[in-house]
C-alpha positions in Angstrom: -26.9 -8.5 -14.2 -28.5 -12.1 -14.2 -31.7 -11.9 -11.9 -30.5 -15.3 -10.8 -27.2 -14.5 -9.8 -28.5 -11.5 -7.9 -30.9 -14.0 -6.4 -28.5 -16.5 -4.9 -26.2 -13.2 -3.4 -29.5 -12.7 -1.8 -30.2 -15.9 0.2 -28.3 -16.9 3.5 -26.1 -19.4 4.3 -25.6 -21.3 7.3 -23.0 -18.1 8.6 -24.6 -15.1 7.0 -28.4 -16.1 8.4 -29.4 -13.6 11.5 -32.0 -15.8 12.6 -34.7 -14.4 15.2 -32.4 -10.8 14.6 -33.5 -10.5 11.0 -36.1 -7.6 11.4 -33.6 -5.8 13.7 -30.9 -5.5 11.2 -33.8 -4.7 8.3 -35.3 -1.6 10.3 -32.7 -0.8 13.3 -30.0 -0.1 11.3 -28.7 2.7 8.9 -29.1 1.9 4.9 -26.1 3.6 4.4 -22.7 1.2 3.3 -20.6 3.6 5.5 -22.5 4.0 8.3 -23.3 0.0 8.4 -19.7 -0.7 7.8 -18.6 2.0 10.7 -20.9 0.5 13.3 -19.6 -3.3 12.9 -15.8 -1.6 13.4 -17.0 0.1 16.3 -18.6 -3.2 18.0 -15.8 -5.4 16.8 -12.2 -5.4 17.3 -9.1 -7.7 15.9 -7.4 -10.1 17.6 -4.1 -8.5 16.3 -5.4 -4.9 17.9 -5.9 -6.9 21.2 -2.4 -8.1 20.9 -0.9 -5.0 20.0 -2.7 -3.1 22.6 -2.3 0.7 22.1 0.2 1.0 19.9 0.2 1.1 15.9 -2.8 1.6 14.3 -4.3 1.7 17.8 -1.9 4.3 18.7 -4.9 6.9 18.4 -7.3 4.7 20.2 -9.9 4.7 17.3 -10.5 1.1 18.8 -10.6 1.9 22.3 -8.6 1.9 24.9 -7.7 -1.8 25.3 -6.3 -1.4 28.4 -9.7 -1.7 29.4 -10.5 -5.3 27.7 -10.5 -7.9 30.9 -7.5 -9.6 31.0 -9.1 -13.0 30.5 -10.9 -12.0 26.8 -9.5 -14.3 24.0 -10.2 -14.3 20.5 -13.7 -15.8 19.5 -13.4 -16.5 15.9 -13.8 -20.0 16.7 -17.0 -19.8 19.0 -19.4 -17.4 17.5 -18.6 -19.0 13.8 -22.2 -17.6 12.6 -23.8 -14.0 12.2 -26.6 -15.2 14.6 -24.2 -16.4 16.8 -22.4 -13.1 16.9 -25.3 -11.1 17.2 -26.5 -13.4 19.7 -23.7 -12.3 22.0 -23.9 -8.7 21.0 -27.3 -8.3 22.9 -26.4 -10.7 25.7 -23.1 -7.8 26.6 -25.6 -5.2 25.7 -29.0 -5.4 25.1 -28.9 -2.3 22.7 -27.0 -4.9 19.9 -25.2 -2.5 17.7 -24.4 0.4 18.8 -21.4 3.0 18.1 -20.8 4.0 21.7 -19.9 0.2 22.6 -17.4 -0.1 25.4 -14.5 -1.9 24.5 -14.7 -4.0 27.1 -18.3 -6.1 25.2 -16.3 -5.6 21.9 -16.6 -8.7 20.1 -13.2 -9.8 19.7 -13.6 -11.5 15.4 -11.1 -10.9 12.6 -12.1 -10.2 8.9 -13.8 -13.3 8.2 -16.5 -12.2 10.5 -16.6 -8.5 9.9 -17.2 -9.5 6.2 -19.9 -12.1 7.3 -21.8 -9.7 9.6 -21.6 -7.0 6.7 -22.8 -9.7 4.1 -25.8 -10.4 7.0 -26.6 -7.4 6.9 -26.8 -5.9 3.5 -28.7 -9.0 2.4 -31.2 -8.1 5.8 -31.9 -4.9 4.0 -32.6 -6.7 0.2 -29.3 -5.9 -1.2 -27.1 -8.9 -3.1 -24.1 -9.1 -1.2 -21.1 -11.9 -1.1 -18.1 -12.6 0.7 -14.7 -12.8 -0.7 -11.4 -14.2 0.4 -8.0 -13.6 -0.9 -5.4 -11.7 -0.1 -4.3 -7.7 0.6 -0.6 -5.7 0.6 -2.2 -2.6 1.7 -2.2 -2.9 5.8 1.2 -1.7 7.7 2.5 -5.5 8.6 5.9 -4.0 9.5 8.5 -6.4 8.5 5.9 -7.5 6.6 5.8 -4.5 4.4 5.8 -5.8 0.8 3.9 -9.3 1.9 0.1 -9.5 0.9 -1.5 -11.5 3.8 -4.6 -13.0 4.0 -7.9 -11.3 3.6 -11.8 -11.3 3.7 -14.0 -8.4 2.3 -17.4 -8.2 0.8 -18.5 -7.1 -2.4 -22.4 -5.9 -2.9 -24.4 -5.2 -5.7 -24.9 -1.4 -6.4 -28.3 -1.2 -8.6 -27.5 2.7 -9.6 -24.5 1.8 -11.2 -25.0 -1.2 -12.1 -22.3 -3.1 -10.6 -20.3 -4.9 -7.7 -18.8 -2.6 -5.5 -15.7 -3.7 -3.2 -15.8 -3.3 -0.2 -13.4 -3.3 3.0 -15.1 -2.6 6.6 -12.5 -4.5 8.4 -9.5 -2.5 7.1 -11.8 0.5 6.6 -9.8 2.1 9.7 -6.0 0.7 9.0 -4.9 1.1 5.5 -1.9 2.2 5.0 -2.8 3.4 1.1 -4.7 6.5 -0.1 -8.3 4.9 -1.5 -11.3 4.5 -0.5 -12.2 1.1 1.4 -15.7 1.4 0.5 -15.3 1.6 -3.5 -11.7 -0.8 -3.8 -10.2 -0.3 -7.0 -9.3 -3.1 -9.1 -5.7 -4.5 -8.7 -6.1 -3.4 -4.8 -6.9 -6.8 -3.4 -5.2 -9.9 -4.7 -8.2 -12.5 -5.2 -7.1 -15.7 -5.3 -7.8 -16.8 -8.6 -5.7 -14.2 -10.3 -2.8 -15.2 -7.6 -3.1 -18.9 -8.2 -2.6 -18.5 -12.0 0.0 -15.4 -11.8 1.7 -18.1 -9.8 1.3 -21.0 -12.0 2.4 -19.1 -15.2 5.6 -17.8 -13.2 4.5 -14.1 -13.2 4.4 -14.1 -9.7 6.2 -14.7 -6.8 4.8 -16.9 -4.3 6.6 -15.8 -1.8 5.1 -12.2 -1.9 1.8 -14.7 -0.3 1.1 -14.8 3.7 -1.0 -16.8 5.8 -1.7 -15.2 9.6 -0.6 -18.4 10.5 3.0 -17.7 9.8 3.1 -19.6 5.8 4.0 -18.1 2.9 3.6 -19.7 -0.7 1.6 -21.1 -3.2 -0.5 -23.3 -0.6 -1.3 -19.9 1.1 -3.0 -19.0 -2.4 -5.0 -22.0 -2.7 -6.5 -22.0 0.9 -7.4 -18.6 -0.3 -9.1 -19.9 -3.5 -11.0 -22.5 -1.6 -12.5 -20.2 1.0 -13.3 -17.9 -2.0 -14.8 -20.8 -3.9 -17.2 -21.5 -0.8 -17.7 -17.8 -0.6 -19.3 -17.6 -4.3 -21.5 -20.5 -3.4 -22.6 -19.3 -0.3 -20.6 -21.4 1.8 -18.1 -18.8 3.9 -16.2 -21.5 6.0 -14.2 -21.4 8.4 -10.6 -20.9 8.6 -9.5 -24.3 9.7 -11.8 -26.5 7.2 -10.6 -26.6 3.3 -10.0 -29.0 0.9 -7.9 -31.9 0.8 -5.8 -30.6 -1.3 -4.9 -27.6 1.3 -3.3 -30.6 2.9 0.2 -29.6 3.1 1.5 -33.2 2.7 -1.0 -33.8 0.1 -0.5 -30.2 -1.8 3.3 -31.4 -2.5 1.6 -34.3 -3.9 -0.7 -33.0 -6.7 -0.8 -34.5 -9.9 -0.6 -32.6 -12.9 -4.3 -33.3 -13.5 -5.3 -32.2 -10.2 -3.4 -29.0 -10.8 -5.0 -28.4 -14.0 -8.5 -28.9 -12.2 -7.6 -26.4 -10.2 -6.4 -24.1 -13.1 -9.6 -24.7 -14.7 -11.6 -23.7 -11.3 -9.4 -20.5 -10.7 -10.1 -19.6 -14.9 -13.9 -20.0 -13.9 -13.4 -17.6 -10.9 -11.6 -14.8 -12.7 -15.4 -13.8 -13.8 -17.6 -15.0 -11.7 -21.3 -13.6 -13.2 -19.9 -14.8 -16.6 -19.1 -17.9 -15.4 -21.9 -18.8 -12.8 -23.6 -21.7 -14.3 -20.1 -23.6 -14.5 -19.2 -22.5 -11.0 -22.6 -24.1 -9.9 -21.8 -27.5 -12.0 -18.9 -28.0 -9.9 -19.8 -27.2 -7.0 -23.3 -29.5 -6.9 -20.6 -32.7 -8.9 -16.6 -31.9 -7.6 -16.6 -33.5 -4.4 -13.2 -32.9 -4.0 -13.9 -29.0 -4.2 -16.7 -29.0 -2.2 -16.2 -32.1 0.9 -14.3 -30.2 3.4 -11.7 -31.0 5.7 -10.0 -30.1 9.1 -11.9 -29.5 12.7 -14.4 -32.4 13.6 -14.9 -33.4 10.1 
């Protein structure tokens, strides 16, 4: 692998920097992928597992008893945005920070896009090249939902031995509802977003089959995806409610055949990202349309 492209899965980003917490998650915790993955499940939980209390996957209570979350605990994805920010309020619940004995009652209540950003935090803490990914994944138990691949973050790092980017999933480490291993995904497993958006475009696949936690389903769903995984390559894992403008839904049922082709062109690039790096980074430092954000205060 390119040194360089090992390089820039090394540096931070505004979300996956620990700040003063650096040398804590360099020498406090395991070196082990498991055991790192297993500790940010046992400190975090889902908004959905909040929700669905003790039933489902939580049936068990491998997340805790959530009975004994206070009544008043809301989700925080859109407080503690930043790894520093969640670790921040780790230690102020618990001065021990991470720690598998957590009561569920200092959980931190973060869905995936955290999880993978605290996993990212830390794996680069400890020298290894890590990234976030976003897309999509039909392998959880979404009831009605069965067949529908839903929204997703996960992580990928760099595995020196072998010589190649492992895939990881720590936030549905505990809740698949398929026989494989979450910390070695096999290929086909996840639907990223650049094979999605082009299946889609060349009629192979359904867009329909695409979900957004918010409640949409379509070809939109697959470009917010594509976006967020855009950002993701480039160190940049945003938030769920800034995109492009062409996430827009009144401006998505607008796009021009040239934009649409831009697009094409961006999700051809993503398909191999290594191979493709330079390009990726050409239009990402020139396409202000790919990389101007919209949505929140912005």
């Amino acid at each position: 692998m390119n040194k360089k492209i090992l390089d820039h899965y090394l540096e931070f980003s505004t979300y996956t920097f620990p700040g003063l917490y650096l040398e804590k998650l360099k020498n406090d915790l395991p070196n082990n992928i498991r055991e790192i993955g297993l500790l940010i499940r046992k400190n975090f939980i889902h908004r959905t597992t909040l929700v669905t209390g003790n039933t489902g996957t939580n049936a068990d209570l491998r997340f805790g008893d959530t009975t004994k979350i206070p009544w008043w605990r809301q989700p925080e994805d859109d407080i503690l945005a930043t790894a520093s920010a969640m670790l921040a309020e780790l230690y102020r619940r618990n001065n021990r920070g991470f720690t598998i004995d957590r009561e569920i009652k200092d959980k931190l209540v973060l869905t995936c896009r955290f999880t993978a950003i605290m996993m990212a935090s830390i794996l680069k803490s400890k020298s290894i090249p890590a990234r976030v990914r976003a897309g999509n994944a039909s392998y959880f138990d979404e009831g009605e939902l069965e067949s529908i691949s839903t929204d997703h973050w996960i992580n990928q790092y760099w595995n020196e031995k072998e010589n190649r980017w492992v895939t990881i999933d720590v936030d549905g480490s505990l809740s698949l509802n398929q026989n494989f291993d979450p910390y070695d995904v096999p290929n086909g497993k996840f639907d990223f977003p650049a094979d999605a958006w082009l299946g889609i475009r060349s009629g192979k696949l359904d867009p329909k089959h695409f979900h957004n936690a918010s409640g949409v389903y379509g070809t939109i769903v697959v470009l917010w995806s594509l976006f967020y995984d855009f950002h993701s390559l480039m160190n940049n894992e945003i938030i769920y409610n800034h995109g492009s403008i062409y996430g827009n839904p009144k401006r998505f049922e607008k796009l021009t055949l040239q934009e649409l082709k831009k697009i094409d062109n961006l999700a051809l690039l993503m398909q191999n990202p290594d191979e493709n790096f330079d390009e990726l980074v050409k239009i990402w430092e020139n396409e202000k349309d790919f990389r101007l954000l919209q949505g929140g205060l912005l």
